[in-house]
mmCIF file of the C-alpha atoms, coordinates in Angstrom:
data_MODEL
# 
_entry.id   MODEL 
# 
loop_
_atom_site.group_PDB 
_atom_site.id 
_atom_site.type_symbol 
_atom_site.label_atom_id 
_atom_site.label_alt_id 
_atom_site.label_comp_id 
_atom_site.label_asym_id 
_atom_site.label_entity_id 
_atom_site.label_seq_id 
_atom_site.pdbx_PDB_ins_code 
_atom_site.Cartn_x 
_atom_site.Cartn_y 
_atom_site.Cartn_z 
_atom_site.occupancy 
_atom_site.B_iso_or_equiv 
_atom_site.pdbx_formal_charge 
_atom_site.auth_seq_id 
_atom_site.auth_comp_id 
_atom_site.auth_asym_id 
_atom_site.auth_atom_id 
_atom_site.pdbx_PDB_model_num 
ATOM 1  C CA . UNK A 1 1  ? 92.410  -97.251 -28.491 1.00 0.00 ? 1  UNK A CA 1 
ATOM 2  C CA . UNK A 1 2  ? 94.872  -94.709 -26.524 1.00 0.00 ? 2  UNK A CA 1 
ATOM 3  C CA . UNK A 1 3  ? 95.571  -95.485 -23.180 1.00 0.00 ? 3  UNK A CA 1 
ATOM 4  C CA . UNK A 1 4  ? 96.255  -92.506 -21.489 1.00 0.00 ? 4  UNK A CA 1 
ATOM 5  C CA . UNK A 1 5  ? 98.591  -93.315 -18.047 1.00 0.00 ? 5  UNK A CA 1 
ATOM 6  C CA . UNK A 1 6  ? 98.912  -91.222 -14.696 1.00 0.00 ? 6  UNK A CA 1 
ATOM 7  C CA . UNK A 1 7  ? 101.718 -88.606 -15.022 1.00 0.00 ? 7  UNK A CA 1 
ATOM 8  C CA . UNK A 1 8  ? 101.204 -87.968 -19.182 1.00 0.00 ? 8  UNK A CA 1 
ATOM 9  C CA . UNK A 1 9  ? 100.916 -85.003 -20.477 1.00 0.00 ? 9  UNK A CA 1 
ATOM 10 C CA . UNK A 1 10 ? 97.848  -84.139 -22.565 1.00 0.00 ? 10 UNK A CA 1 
ATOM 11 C CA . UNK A 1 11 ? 95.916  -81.175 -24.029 1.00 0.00 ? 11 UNK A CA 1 
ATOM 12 C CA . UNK A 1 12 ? 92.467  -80.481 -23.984 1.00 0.00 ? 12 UNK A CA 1 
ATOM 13 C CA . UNK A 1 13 ? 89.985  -80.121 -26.937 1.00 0.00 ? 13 UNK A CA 1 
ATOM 14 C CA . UNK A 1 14 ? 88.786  -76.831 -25.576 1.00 0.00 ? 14 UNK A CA 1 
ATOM 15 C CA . UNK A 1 15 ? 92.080  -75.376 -24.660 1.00 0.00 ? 15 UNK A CA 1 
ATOM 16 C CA . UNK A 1 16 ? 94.639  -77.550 -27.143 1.00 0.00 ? 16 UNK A CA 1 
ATOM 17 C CA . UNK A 1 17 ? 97.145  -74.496 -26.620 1.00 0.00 ? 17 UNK A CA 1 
ATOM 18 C CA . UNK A 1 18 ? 98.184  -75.917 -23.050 1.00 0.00 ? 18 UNK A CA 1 
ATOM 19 C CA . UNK A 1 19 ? 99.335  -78.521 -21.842 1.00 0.00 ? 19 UNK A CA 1 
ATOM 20 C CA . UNK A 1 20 ? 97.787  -80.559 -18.842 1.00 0.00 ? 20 UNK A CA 1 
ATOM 21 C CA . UNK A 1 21 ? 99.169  -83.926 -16.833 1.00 0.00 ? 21 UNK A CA 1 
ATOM 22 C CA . UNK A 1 22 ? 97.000  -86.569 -15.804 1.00 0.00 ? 22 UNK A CA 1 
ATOM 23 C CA . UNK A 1 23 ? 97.140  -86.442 -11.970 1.00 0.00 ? 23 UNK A CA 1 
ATOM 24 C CA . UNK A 1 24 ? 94.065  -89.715 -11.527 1.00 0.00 ? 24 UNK A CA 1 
ATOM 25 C CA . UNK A 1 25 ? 92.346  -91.561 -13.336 1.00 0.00 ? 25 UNK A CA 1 
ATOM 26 C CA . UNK A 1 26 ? 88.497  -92.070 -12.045 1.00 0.00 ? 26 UNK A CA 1 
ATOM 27 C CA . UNK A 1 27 ? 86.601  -95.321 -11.954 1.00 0.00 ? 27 UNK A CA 1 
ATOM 28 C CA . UNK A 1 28 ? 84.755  -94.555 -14.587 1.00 0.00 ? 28 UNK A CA 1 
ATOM 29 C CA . UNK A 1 29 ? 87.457  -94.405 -16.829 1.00 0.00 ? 29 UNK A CA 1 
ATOM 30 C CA . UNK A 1 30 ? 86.962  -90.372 -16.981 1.00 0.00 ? 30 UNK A CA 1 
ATOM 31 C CA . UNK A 1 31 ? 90.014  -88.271 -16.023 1.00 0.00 ? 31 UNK A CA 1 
ATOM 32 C CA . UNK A 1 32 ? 91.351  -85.560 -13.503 1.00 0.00 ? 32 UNK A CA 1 
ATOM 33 C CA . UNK A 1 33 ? 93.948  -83.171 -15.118 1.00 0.00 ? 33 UNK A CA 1 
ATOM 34 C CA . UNK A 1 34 ? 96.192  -80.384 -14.070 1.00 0.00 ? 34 UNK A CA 1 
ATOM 35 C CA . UNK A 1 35 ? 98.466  -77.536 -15.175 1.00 0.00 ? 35 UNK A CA 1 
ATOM 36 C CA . UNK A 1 36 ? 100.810 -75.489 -12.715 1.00 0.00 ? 36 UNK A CA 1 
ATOM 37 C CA . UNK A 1 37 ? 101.841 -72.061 -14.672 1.00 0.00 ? 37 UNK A CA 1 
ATOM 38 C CA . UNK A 1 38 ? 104.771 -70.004 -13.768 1.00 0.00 ? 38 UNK A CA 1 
ATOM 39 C CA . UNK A 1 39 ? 102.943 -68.095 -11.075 1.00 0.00 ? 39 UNK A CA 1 
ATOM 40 C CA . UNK A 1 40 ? 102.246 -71.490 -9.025  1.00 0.00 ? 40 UNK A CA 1 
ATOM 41 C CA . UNK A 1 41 ? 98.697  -71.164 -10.007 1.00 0.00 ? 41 UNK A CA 1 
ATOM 42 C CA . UNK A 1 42 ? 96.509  -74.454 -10.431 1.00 0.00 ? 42 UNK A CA 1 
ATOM 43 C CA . UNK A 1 43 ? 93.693  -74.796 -13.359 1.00 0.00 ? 43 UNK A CA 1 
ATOM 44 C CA . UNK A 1 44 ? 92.245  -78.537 -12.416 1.00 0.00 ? 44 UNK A CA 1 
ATOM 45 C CA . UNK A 1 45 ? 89.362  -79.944 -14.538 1.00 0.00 ? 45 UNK A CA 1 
ATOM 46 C CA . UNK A 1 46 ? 88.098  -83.632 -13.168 1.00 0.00 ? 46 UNK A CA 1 
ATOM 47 C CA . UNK A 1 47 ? 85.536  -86.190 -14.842 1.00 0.00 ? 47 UNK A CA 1 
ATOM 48 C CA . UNK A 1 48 ? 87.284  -85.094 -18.809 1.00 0.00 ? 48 UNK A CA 1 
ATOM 49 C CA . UNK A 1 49 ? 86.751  -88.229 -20.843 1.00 0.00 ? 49 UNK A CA 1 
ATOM 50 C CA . UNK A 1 50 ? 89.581  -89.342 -23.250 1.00 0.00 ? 50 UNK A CA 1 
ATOM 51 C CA . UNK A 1 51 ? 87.700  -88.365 -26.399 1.00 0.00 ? 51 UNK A CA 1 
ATOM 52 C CA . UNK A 1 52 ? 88.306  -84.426 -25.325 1.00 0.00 ? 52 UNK A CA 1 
ATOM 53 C CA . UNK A 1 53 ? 92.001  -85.545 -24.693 1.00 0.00 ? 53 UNK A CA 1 
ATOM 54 C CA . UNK A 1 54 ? 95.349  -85.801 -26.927 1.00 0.00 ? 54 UNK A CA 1 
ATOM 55 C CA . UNK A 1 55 ? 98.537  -87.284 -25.982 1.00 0.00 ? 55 UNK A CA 1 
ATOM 56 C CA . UNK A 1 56 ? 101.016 -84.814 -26.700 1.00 0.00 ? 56 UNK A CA 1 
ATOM 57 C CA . UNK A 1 57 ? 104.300 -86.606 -27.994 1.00 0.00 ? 57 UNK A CA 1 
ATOM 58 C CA . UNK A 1 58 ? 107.440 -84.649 -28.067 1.00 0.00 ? 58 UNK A CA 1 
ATOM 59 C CA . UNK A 1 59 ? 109.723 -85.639 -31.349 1.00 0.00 ? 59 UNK A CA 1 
ATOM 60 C CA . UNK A 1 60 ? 113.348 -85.565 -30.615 1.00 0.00 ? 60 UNK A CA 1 
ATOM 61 C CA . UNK A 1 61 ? 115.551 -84.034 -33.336 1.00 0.00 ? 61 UNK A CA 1 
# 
């Protein structure tokens, strides 16, 4: 089983183009996410569950 921390980044089933970080993690194991674009605009979703998240892992060349 992933276990997805506060601070990771992660992308979204629905929208696996961006790429969110985990900004709290609920007590229901469910999770709040966030993405800041260039224009200092905020998209937030809350209550996501980790089966509609990926861990995205950066490969260093």
């Amino acid at each position: 089983m992933t276990k997805i921390i506060i601070g990771e980044k992660v992308k979204l089933a629905t929208q696996p183009e961006l790429v969110f970080v985990v900004t709290k993690i609920n007590l229901d194991q469910s999770y709040e996410i966030q993405l800041q674009n260039f224009s200092n605009q905020v998209l937030s979703y809350d209550n996501i569950p980790l089966e509609m998240l990926r861990v995205v892992s950066f490969i260093k060349e």
